[in-house]
mmCIF file of the C-alpha atoms, coordinates in Angstrom:
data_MODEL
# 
_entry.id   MODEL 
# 
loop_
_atom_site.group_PDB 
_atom_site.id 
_atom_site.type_symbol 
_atom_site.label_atom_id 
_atom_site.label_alt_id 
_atom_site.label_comp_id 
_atom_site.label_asym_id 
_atom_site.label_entity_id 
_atom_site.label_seq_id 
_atom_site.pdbx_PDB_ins_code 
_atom_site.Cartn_x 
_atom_site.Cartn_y 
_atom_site.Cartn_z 
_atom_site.occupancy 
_atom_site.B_iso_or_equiv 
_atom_site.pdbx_formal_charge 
_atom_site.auth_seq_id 
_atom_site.auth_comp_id 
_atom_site.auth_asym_id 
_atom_site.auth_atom_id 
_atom_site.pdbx_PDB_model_num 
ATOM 1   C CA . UNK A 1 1   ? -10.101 -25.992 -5.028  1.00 0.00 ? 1   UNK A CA 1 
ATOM 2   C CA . UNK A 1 2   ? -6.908  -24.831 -3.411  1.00 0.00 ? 2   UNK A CA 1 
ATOM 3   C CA . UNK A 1 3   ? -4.619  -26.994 -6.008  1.00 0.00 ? 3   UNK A CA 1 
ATOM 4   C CA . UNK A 1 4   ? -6.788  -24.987 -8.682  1.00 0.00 ? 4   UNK A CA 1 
ATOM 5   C CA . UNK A 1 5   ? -6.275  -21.473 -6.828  1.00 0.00 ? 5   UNK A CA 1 
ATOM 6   C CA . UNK A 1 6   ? -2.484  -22.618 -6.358  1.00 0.00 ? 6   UNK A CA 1 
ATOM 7   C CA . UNK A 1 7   ? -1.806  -23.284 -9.857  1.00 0.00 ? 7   UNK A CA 1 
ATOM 8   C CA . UNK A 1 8   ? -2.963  -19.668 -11.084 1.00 0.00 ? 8   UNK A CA 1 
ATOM 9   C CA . UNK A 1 9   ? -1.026  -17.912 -8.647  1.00 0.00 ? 9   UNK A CA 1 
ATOM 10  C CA . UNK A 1 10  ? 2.341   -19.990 -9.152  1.00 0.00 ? 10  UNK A CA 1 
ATOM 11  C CA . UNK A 1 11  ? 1.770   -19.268 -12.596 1.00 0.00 ? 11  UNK A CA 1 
ATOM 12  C CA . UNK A 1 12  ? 1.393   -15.597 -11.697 1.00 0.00 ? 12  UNK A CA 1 
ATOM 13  C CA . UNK A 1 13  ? 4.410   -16.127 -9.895  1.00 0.00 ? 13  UNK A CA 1 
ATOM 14  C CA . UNK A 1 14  ? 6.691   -17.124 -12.379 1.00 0.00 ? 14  UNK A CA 1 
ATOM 15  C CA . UNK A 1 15  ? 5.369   -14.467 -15.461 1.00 0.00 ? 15  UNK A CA 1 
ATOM 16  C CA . UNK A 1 16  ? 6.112   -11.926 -12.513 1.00 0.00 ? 16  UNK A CA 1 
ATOM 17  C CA . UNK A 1 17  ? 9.621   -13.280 -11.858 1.00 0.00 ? 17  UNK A CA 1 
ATOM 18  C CA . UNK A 1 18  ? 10.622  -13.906 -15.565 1.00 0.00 ? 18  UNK A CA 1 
ATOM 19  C CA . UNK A 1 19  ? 9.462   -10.342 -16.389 1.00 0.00 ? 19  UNK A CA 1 
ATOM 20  C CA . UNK A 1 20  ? 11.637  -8.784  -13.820 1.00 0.00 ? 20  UNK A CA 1 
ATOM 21  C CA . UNK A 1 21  ? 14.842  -11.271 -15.053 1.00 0.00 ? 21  UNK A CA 1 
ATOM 22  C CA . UNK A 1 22  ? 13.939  -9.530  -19.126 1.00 0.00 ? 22  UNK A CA 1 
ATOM 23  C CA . UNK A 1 23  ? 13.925  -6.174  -17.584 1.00 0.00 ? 23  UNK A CA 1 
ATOM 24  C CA . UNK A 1 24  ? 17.024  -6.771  -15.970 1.00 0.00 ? 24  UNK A CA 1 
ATOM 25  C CA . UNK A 1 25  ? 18.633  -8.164  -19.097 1.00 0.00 ? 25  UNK A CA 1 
ATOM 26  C CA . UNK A 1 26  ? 17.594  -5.759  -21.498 1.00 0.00 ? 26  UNK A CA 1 
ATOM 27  C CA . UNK A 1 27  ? 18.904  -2.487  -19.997 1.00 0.00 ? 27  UNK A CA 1 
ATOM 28  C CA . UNK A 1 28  ? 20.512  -0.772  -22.555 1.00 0.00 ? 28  UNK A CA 1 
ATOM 29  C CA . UNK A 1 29  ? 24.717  -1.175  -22.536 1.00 0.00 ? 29  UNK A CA 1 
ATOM 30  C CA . UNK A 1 30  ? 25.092  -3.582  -19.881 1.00 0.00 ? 30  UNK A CA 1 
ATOM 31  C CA . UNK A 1 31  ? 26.771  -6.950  -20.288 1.00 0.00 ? 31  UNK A CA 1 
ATOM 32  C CA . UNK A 1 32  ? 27.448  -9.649  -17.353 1.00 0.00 ? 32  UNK A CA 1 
ATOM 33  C CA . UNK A 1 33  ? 26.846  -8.393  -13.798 1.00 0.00 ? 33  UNK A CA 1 
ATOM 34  C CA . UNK A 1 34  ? 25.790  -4.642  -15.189 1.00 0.00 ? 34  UNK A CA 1 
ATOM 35  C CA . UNK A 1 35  ? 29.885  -3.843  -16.287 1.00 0.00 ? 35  UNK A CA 1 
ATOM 36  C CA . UNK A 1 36  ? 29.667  -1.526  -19.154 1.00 0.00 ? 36  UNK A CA 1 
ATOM 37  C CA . UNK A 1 37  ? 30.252  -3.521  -22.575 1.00 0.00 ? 37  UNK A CA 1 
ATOM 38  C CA . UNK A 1 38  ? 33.575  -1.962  -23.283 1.00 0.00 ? 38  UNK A CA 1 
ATOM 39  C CA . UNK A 1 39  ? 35.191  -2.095  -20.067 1.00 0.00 ? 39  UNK A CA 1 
ATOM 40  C CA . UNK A 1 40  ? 34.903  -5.840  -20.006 1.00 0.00 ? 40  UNK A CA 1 
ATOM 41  C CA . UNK A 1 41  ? 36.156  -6.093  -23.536 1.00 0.00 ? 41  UNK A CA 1 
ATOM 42  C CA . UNK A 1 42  ? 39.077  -3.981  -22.470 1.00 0.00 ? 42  UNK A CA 1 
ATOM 43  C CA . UNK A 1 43  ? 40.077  -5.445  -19.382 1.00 0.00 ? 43  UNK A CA 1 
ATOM 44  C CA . UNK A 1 44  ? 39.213  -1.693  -17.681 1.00 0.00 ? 44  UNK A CA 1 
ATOM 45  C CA . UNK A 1 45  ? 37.304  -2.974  -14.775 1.00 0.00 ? 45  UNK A CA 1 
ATOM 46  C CA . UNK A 1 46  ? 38.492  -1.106  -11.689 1.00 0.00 ? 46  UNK A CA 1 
ATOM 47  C CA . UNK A 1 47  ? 37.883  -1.700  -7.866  1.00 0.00 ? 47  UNK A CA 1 
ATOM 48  C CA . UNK A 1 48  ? 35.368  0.927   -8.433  1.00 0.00 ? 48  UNK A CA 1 
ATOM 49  C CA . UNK A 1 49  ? 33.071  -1.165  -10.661 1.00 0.00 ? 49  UNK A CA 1 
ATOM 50  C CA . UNK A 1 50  ? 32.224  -3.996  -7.464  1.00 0.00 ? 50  UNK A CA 1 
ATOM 51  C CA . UNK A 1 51  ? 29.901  -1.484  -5.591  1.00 0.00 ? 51  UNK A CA 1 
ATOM 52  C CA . UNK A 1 52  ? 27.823  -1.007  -8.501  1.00 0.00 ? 52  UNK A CA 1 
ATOM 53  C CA . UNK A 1 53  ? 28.322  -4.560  -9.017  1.00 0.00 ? 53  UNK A CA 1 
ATOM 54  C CA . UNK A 1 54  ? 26.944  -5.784  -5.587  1.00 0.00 ? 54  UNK A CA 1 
ATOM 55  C CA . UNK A 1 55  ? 24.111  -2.903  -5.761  1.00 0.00 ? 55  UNK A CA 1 
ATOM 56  C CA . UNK A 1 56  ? 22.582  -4.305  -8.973  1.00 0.00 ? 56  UNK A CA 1 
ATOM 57  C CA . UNK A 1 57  ? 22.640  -8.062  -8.064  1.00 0.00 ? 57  UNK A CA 1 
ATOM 58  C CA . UNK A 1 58  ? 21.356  -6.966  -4.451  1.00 0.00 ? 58  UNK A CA 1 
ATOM 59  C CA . UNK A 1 59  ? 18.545  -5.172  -5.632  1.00 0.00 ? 59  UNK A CA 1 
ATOM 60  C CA . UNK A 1 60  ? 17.691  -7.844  -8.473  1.00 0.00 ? 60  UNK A CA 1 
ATOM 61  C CA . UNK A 1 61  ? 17.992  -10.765 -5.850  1.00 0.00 ? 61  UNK A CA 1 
ATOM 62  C CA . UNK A 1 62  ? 15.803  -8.910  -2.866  1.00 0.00 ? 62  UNK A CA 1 
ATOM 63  C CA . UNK A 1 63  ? 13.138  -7.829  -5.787  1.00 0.00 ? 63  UNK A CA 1 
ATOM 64  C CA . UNK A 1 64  ? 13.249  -11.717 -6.315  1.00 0.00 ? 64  UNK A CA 1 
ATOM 65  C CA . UNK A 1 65  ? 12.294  -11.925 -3.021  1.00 0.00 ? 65  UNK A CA 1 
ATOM 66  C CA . UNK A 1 66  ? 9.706   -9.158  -2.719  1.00 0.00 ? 66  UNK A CA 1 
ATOM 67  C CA . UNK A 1 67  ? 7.815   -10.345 -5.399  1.00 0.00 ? 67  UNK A CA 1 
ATOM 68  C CA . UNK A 1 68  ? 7.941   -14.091 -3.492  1.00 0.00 ? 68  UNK A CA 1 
ATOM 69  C CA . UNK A 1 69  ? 6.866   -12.271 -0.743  1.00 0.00 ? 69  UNK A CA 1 
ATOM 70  C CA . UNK A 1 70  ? 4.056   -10.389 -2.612  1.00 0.00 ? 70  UNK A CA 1 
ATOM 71  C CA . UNK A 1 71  ? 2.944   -14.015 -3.752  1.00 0.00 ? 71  UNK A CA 1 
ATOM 72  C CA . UNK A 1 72  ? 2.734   -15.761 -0.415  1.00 0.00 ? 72  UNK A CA 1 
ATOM 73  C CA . UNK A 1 73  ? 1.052   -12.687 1.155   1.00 0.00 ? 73  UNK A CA 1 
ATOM 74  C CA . UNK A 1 74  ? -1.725  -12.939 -2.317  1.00 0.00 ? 74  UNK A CA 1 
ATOM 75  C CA . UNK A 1 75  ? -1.876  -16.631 -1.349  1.00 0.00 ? 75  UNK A CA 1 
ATOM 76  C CA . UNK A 1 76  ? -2.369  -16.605 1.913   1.00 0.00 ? 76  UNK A CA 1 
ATOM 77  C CA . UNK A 1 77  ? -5.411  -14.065 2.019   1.00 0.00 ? 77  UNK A CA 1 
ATOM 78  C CA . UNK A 1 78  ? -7.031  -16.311 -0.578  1.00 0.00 ? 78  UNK A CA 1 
ATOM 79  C CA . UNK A 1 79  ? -6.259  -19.401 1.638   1.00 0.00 ? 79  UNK A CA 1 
ATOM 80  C CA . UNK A 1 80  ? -7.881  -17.282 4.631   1.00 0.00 ? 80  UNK A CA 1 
ATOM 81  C CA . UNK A 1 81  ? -11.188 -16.204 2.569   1.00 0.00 ? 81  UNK A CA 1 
ATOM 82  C CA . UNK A 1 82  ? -11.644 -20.049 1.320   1.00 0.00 ? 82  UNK A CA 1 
ATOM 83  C CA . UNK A 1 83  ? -10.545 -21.060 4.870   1.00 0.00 ? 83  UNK A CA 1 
ATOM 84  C CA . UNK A 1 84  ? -13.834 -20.215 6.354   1.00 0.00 ? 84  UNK A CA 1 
ATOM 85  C CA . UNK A 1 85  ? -15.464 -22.934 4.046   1.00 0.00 ? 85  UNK A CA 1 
ATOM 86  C CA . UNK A 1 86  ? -12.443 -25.402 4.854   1.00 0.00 ? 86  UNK A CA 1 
ATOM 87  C CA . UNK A 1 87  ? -12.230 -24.315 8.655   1.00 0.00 ? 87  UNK A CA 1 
ATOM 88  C CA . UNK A 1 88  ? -8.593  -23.751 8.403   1.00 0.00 ? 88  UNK A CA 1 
ATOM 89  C CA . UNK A 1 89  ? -8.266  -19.777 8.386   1.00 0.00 ? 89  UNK A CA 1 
ATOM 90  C CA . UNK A 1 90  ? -5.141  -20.304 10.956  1.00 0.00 ? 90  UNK A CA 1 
ATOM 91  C CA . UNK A 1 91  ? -2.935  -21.758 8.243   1.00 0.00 ? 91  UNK A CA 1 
ATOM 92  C CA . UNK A 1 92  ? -3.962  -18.803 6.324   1.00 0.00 ? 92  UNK A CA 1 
ATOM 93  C CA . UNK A 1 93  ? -2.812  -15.960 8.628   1.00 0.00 ? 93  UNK A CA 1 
ATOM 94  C CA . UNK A 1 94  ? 0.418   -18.060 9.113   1.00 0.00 ? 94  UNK A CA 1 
ATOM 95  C CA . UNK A 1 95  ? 0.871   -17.646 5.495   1.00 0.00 ? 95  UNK A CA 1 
ATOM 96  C CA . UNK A 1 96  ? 0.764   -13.943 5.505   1.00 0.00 ? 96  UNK A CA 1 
ATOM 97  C CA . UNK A 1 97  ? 2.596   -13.296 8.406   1.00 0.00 ? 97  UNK A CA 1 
ATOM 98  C CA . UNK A 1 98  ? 5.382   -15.615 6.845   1.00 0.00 ? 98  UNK A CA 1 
ATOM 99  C CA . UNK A 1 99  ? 4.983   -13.187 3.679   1.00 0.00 ? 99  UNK A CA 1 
ATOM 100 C CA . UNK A 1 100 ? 4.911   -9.854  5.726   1.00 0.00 ? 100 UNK A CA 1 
ATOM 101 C CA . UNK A 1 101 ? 7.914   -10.475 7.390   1.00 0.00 ? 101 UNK A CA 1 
ATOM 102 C CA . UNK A 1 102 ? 9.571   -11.583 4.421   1.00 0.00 ? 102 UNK A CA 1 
ATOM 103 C CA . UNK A 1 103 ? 8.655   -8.557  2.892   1.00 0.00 ? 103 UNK A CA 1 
ATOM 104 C CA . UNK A 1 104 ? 9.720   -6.363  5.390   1.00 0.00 ? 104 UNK A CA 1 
ATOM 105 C CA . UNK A 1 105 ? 12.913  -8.278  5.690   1.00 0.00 ? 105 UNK A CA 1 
ATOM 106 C CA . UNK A 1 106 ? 13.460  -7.656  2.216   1.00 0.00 ? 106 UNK A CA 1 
ATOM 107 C CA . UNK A 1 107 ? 12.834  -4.003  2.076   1.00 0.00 ? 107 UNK A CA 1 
ATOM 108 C CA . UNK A 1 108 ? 15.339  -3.367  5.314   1.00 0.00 ? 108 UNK A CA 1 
ATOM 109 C CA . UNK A 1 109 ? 17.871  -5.123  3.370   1.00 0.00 ? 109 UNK A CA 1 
ATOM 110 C CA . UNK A 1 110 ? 17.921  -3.120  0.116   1.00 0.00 ? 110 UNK A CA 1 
ATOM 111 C CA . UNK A 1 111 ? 17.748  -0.148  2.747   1.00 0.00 ? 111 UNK A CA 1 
ATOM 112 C CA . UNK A 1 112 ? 20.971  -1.199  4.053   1.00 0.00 ? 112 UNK A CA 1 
ATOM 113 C CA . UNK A 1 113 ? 22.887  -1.732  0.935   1.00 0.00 ? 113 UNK A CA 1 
ATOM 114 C CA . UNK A 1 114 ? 21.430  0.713   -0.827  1.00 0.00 ? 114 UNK A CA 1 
ATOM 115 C CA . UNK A 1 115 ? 22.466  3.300   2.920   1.00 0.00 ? 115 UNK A CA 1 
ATOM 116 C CA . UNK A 1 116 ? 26.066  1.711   2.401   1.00 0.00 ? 116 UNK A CA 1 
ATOM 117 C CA . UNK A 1 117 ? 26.675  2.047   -1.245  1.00 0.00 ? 117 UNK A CA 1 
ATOM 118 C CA . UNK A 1 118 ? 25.668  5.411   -1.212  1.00 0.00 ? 118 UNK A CA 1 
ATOM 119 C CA . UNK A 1 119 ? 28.123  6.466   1.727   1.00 0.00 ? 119 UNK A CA 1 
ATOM 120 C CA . UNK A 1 120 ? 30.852  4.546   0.237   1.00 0.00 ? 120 UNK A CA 1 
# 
């Protein structure tokens, strides 16, 4: 039952992450690491391009993570409402715990970069 209930939500999992990676692809006039087209073309990348740089793949990585985060915390209450057929709601609460504070974890750290780029 749980290899069943895995399954869909792995799969859920992965459609989630591989829509965020299209989004992320498909903004309009962006090339590699979010550098405008032309500047890369040109050779006009300046010292002022890395912040924006660093802000994009930080936010893409820790939305990675949220989303991981989201999964383990879907995953877990499903392995706590099953649990009281299988006796094993603890491993189900440790599940999304584990999830919460990656999730929070996540969150403080866009916080942060996003606090720092802003006041650069």
């Amino acid at each position: 039952m749980f290899k069943t209930i895995r399954k869909y939500i792995l799969a859920w999992g992965w459609a989630m992450l591989a829509m965020q990676a299209s989004i992320v692809s498909a903004a309009p006039g962006s090339n590699w690491l979010w550098i405008d087209n032309g500047k890369l073309r040109n050779g006009d990348v300046t010292i002022n391009d890395i912040p924006t740089v660093i802000l994009n793949v930080t936010n893409f990585v820790l939305s990675l993570v949220g989303t991981v985060a989201m999964i383990m915390i879907i995953y877990g209450a499903v392995r706590m409402g099953y649990g009281s057929v299988a006796d094993d709601k603890e491993a189900g609460k440790k599940i999304i715990s584990a999830g919460i504070v990656g999730f929070v974890i996540s969150v403080s750290g866009w916080l942060i970069i996003n606090f720092i780029i802003d006041n650069l």
